[in-house]
C-alpha positions as CSV (number, residue, x, y, z in Angstrom):
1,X,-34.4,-81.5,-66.4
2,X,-33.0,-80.7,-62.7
3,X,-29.7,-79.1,-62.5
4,X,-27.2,-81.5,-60.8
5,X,-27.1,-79.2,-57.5
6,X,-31.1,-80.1,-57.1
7,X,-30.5,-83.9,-57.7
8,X,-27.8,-83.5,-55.0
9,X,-29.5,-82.4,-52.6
10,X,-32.3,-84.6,-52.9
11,X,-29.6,-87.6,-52.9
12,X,-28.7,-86.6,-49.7
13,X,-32.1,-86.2,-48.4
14,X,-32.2,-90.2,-49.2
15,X,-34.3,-90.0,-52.2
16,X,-33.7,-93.3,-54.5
17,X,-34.2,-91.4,-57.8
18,X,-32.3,-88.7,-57.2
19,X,-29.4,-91.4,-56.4
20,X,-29.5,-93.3,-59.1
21,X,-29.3,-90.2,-61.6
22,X,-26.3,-89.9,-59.8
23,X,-25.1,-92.8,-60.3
24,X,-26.0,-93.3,-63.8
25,X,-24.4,-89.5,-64.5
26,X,-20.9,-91.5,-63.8
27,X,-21.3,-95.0,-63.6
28,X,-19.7,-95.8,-67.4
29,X,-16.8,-93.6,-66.5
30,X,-16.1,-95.1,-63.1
31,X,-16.1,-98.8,-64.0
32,X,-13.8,-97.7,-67.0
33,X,-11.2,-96.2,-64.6
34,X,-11.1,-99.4,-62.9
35,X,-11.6,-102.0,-65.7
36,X,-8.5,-99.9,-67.2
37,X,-6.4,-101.2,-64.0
38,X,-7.7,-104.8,-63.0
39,X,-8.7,-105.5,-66.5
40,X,-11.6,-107.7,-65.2
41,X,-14.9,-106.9,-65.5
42,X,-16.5,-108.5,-62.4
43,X,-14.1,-106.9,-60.4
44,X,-14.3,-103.5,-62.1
45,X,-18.2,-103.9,-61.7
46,X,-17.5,-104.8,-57.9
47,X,-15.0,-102.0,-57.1
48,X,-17.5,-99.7,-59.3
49,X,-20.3,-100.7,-56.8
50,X,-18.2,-99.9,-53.5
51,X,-17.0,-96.9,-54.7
52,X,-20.9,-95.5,-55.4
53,X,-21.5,-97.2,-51.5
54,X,-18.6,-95.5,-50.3
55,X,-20.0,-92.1,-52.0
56,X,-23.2,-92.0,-50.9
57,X,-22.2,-92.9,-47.4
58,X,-20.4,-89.7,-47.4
59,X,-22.8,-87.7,-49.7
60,X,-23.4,-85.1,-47.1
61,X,-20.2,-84.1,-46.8
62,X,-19.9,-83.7,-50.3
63,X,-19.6,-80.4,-51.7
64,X,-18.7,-79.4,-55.2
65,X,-19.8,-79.4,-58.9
66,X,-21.0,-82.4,-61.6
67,X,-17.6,-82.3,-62.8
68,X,-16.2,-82.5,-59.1
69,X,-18.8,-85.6,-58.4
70,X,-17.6,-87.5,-61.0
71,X,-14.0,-86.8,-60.4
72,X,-14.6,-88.0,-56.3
73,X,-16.2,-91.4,-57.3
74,X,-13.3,-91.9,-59.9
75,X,-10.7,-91.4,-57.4
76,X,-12.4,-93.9,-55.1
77,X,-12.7,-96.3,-57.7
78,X,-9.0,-96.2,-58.9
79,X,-8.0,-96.0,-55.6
80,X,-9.5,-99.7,-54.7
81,X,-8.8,-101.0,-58.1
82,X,-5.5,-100.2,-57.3
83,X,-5.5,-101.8,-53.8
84,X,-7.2,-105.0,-55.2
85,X,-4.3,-104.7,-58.2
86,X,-1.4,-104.8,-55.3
87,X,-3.3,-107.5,-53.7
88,X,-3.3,-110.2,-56.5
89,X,0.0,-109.1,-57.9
90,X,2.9,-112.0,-57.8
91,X,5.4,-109.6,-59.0
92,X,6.4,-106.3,-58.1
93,X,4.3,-103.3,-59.4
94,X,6.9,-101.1,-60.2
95,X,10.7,-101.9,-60.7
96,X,12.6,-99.4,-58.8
97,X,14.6,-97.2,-61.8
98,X,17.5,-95.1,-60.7
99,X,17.7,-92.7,-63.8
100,X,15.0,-90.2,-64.5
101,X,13.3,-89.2,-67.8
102,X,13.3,-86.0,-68.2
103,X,11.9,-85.3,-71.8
104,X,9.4,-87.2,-72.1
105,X,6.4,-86.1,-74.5
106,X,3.2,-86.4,-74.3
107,X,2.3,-86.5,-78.2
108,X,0.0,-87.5,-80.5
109,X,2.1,-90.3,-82.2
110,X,-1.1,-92.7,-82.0
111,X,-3.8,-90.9,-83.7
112,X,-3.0,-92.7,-86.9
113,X,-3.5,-96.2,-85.3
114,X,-6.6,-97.6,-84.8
115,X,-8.4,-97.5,-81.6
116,X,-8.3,-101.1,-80.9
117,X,-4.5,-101.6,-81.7
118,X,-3.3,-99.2,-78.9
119,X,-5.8,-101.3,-76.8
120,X,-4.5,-104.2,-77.5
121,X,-0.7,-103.0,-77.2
122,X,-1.4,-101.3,-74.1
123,X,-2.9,-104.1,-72.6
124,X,-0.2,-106.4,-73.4
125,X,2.4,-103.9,-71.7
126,X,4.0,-105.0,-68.4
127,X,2.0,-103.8,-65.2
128,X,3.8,-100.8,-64.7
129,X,4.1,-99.4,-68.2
130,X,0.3,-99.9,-68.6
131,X,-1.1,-98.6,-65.2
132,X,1.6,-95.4,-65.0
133,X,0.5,-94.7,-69.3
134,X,-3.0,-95.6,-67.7
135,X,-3.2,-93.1,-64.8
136,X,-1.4,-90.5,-66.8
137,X,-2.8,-90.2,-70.6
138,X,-6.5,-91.5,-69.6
139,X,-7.1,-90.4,-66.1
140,X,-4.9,-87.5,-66.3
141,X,-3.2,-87.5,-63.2
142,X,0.2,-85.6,-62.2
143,X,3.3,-87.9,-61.8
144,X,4.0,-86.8,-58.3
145,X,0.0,-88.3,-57.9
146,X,0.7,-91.6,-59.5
147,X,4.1,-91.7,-57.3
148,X,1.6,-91.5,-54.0
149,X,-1.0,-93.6,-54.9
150,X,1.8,-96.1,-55.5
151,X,4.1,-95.5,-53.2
152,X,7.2,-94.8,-55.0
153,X,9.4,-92.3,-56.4
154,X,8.2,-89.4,-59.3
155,X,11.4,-89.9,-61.2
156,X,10.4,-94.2,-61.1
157,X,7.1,-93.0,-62.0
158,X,8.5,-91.0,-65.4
159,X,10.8,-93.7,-66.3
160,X,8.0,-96.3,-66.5
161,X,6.2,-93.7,-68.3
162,X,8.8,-93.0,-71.2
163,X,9.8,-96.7,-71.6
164,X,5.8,-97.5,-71.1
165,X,5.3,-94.8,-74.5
166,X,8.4,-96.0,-76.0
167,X,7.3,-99.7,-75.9
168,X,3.4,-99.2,-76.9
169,X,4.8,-96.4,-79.9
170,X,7.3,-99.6,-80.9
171,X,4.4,-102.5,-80.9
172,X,1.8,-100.3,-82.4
173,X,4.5,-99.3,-85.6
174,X,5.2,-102.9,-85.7
């Protein structure tokens, strides 16, 4: 089995196999971070297939590990799934929230519900709630990240993130 530095540099040299080993090494992974945000399959599959396009466009540039591959094509992918989420959205992404949450915990209150509840629940949260509990919990980014990508403030960002817990905690209990 080649190491993932070998099938890199034979990606970059153009060679088809070695590209779509990279591609299948994330492919699952990135059309999960998108279907998590559009919640629509042909667009996560689209968005999935621009952000491998956009990738290996750039795959000479590219310089890092597996782990760091993966990551980039992820980014890319929530990044556009976001974009394409702003673009179709009739209401606002994020209500602007003057008070900040401070404590807010990141604990495992949902381990004793089944998988397919807290799906469910979380997909049936408002917009914000889900994509902030989204970006946070599944794609682990920071706060002040999600407050970038979005375009508002951190302390909007944790506010939408505590209610967003509260209110999945409150519909998976009930």
């Amino acid at each position: 089995m080649l190491g993932f530095n070998i099938i890199l540099e034979r990606a970059k040299r153009g060679n088809e196999q070695s590209l779509m080993r990279l591609y299948d090494l994330c492919c699952s992974a990135v059309f999960n971070a998108s279907y998590r945000i559009v919640l629509n399959a042909q667009d996560a599959e689209e968005i999935t297939q621009d952000a491998f396009l956009k990738t290996f466009d750039n795959l000479d540039s590219f310089r890092g590990t597996e782990r760091d591959f993966v990551a980039f094509v992820k980014t890319i992918a929530i990044n556009k799934s976001i974009d394409l989420f702003r673009r179709h959205s009739k209401e606002p992404f994020y209500e602007e929230i003057d008070n900040t949450a401070d404590q807010i915990e990141d604990d495992d209150d949902f381990e004793d519900f089944p998988i397919e509840k807290i799906k469910e629940a979380l997909n049936n949260l408002p917009d914000g709630y889900r994509l902030t509990i989204t970006l946070r919990l599944i794609d682990g980014m920071e706060f002040s990240e999600i407050a970038e990508k979005m375009g508002i403030k951190e302390s909007t960002v944790r506010s939408q993130y505590a209610r967003g817990l509260e209110k999945l905690r409150t519909t998976c209990r009930g």
